[in-house]
NUFI-729746 format. One record per atom (N, C-alpha, C, CB): residue number from 0; residue in one letter; atom name; x negated, y negated, z. Coordinates in nm, 3 decimals. Glycine has a CB too. Layout:
NODE  seq  type  atom        u        v        w
NODE  NUM     A    CA        X        Y        Z
...
END
This chain:
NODE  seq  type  atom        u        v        w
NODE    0     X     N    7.329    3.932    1.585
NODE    0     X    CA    7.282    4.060    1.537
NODE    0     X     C    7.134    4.072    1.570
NODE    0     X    CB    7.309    4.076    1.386
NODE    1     X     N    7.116    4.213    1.632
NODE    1     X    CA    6.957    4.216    1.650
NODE    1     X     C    6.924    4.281    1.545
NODE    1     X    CB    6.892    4.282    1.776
NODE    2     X     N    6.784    4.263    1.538
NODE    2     X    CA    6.675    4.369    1.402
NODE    2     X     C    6.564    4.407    1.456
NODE    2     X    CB    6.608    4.287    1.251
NODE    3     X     N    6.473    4.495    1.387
NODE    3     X    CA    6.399    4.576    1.417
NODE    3     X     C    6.309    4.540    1.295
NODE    3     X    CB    6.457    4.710    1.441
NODE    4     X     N    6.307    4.429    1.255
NODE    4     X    CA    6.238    4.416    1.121
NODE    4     X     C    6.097    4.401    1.129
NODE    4     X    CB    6.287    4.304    1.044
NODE    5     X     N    6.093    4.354    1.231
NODE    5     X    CA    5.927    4.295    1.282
NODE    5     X     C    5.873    4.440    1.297
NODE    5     X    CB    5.911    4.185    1.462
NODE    6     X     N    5.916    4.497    1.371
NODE    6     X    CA    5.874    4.619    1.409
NODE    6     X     C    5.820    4.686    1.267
NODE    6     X    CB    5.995    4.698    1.485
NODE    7     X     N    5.919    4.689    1.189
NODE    7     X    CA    5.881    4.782    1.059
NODE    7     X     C    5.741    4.740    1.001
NODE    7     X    CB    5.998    4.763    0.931
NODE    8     X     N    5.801    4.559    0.955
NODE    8     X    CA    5.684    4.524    0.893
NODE    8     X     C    5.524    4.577    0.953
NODE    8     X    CB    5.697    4.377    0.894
NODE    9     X     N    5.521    4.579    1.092
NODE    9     X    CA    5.413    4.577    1.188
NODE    9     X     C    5.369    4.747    1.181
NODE    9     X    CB    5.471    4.512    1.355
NODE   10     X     N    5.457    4.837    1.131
NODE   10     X    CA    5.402    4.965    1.074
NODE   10     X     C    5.393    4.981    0.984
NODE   10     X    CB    5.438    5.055    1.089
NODE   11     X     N    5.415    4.881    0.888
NODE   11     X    CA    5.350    4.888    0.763
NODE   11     X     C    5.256    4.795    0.712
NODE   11     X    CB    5.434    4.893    0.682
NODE   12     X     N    5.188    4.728    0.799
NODE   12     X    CA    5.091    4.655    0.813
NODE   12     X     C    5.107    4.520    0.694
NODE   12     X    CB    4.964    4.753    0.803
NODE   13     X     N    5.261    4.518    0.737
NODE   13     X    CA    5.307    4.353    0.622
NODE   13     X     C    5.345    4.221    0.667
NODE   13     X    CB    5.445    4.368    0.531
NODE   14     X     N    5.312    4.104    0.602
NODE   14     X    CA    5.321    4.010    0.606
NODE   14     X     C    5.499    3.935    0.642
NODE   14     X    CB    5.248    3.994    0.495
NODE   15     X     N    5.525    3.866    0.670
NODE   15     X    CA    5.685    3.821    0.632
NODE   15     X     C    5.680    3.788    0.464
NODE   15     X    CB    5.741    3.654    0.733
NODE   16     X     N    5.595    3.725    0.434
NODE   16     X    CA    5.557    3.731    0.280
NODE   16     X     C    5.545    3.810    0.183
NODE   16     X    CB    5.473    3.702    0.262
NODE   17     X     N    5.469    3.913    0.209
NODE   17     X    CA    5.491    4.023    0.077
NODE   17     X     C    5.636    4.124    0.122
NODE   17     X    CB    5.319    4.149    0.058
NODE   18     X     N    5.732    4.128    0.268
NODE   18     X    CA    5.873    4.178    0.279
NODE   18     X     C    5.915    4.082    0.150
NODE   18     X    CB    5.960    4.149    0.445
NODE   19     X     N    5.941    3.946    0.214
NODE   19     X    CA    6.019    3.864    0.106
NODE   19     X     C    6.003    3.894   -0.044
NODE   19     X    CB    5.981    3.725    0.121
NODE   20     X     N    5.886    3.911   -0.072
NODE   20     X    CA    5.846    3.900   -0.213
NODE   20     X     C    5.894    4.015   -0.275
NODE   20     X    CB    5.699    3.885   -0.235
NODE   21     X     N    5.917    4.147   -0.174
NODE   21     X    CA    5.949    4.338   -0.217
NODE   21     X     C    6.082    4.320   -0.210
NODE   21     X    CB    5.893    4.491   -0.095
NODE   22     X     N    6.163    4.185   -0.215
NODE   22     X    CA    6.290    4.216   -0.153
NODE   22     X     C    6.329    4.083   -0.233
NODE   22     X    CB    6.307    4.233    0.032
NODE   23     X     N    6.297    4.003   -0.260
NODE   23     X    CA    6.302    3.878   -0.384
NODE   23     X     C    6.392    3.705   -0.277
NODE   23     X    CB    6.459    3.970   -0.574
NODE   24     X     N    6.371    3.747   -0.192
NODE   24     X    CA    6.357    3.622   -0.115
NODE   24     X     C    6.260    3.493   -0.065
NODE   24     X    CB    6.381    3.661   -0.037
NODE   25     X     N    6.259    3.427    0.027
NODE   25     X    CA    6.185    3.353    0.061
NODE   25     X     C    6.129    3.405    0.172
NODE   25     X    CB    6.231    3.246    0.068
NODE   26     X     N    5.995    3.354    0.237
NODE   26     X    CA    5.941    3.404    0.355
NODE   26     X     C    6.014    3.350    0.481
NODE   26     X    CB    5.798    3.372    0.359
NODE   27     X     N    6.072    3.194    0.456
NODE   27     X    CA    6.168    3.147    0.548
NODE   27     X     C    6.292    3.205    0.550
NODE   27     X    CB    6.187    3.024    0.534
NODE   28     X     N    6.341    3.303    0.492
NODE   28     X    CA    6.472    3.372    0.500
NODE   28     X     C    6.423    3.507    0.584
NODE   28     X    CB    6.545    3.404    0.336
NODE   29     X     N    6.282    3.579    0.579
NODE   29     X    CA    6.263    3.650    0.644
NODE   29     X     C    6.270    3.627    0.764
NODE   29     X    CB    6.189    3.688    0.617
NODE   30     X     N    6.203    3.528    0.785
NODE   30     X    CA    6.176    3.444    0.958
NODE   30     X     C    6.288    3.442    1.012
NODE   30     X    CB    6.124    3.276    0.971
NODE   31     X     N    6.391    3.383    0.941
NODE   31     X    CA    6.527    3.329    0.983
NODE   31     X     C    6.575    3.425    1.028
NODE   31     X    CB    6.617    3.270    0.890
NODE   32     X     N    6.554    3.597    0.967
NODE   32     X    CA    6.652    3.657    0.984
NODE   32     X     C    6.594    3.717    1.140
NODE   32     X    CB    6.690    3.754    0.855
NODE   33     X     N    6.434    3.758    1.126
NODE   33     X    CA    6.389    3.807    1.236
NODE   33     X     C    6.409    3.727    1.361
NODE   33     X    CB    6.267    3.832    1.216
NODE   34     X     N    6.413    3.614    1.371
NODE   34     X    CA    6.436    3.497    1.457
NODE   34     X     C    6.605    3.538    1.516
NODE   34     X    CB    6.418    3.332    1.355
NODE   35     X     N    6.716    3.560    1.449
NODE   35     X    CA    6.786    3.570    1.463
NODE   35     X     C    6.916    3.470    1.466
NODE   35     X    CB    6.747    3.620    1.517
NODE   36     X     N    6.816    3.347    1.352
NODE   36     X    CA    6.899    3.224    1.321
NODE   36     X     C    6.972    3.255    1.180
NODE   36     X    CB    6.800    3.083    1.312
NODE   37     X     N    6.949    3.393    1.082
NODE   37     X    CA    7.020    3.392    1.042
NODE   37     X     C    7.080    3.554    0.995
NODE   37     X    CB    6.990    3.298    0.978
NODE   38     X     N    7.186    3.552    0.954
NODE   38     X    CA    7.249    3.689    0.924
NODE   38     X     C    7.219    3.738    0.785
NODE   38     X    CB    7.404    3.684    0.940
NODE   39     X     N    7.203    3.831    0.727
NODE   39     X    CA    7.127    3.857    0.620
NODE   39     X     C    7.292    3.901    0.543
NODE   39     X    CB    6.978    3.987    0.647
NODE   40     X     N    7.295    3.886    0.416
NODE   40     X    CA    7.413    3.973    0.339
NODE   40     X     C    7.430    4.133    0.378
NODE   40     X    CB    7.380    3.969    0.172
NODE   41     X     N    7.479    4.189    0.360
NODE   41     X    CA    7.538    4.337    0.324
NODE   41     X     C    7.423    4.393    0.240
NODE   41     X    CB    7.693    4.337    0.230
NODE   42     X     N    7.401    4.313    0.118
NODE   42     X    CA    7.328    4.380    0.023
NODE   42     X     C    7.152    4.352    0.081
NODE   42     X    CB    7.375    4.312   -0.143
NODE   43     X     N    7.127    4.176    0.139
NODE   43     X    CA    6.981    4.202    0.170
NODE   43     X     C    6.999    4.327    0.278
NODE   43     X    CB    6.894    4.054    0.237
NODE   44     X     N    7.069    4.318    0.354
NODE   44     X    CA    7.026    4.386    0.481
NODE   44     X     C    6.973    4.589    0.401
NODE   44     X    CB    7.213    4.374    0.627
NODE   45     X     N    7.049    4.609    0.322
NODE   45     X    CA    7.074    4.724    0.252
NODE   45     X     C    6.928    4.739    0.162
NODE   45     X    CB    7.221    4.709    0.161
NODE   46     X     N    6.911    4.663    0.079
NODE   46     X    CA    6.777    4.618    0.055
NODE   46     X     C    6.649    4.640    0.135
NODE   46     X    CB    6.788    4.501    0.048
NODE   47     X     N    6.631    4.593    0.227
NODE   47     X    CA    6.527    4.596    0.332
NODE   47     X     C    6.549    4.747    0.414
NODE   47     X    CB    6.546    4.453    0.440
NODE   48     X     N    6.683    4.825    0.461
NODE   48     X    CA    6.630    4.925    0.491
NODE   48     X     C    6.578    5.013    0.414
NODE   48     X    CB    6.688    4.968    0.548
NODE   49     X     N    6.640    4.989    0.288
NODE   49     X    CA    6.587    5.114    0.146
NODE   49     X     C    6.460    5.071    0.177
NODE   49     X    CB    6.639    5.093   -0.056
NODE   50     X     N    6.412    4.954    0.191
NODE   50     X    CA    6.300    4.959    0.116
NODE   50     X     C    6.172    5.021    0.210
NODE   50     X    CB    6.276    4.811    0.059
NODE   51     X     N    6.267    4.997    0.382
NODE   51     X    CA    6.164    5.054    0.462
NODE   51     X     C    6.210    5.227    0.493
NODE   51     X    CB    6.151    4.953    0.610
NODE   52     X     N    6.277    5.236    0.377
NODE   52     X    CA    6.264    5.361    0.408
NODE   52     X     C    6.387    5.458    0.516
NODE   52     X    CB    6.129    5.349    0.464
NODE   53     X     N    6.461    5.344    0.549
NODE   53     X    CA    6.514    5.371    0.699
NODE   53     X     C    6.646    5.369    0.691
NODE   53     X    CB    6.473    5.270    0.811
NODE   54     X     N    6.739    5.406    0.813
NODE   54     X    CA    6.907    5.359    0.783
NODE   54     X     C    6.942    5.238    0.802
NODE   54     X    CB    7.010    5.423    0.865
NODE   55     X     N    7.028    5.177    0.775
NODE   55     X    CA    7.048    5.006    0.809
NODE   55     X     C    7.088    4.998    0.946
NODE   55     X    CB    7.174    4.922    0.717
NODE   56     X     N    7.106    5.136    1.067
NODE   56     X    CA    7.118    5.082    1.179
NODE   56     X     C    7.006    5.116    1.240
NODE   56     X    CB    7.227    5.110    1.244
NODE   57     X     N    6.876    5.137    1.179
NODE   57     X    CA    6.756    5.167    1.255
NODE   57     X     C    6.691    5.000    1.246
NODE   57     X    CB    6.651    5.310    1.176
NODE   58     X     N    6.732    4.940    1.156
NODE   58     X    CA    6.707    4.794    1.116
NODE   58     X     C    6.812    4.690    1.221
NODE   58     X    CB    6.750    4.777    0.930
NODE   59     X     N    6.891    4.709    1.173
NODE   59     X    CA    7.036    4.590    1.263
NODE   59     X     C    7.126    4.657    1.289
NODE   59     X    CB    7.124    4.462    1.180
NODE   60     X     N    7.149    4.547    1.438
NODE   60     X    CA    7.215    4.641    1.536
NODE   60     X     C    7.318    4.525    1.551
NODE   60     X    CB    7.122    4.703    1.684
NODE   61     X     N    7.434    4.555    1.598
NODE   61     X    CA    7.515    4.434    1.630
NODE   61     X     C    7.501    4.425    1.780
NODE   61     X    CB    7.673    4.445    1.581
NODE   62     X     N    7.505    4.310    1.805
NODE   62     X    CA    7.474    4.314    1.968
NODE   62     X     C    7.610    4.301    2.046
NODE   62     X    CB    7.368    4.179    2.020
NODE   63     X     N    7.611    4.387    2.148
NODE   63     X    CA    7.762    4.426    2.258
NODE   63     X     C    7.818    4.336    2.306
NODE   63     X    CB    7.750    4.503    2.387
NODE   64     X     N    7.892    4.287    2.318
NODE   64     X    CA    7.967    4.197    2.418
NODE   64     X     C    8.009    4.204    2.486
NODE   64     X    CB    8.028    4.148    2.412
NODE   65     X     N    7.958    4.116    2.661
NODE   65     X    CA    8.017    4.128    2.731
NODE   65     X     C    8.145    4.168    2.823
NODE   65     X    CB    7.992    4.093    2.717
NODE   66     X     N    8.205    4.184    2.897
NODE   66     X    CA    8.366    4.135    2.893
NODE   66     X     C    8.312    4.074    3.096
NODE   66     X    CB    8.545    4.331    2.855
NODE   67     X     N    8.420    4.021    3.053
NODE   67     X    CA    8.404    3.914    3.170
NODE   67     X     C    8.401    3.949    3.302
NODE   67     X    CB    8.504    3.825    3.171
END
């Protein structure tokens, strides 16, 4: 899954730290997710677009798959 999270934070002039903290996680769960090592729940992912304001597919995108 891709995100757009960096992006947000970076127009709202935020840390991975104070996201985590507006959103009640860790700063390493932010990383993880922007990194793309990890998948966020239903509810964080839902969380983080409310909170930026945005739809959850302006945030995460599922990425296409090939076909052979």
């Amino acid at each position: 899954m891709d995100n757009n999270i960096r992006v947000e934070r970076a127009k709202n002039k935020m840390t991975q730290a104070e996201l985590a903290k507006k959103v009640k996680v860790s700063r390493q769960t932010i990383h993880s997710i922007e990194t793309g090592k990890f998948v966020p729940s239903t509810v964080l992912a839902l969380k983080i677009a409310r909170f930026f304001g945005v739809k959850l597919e302006n945030i995460f995108k599922l990425k296409e798959k090939k076909d052979n």
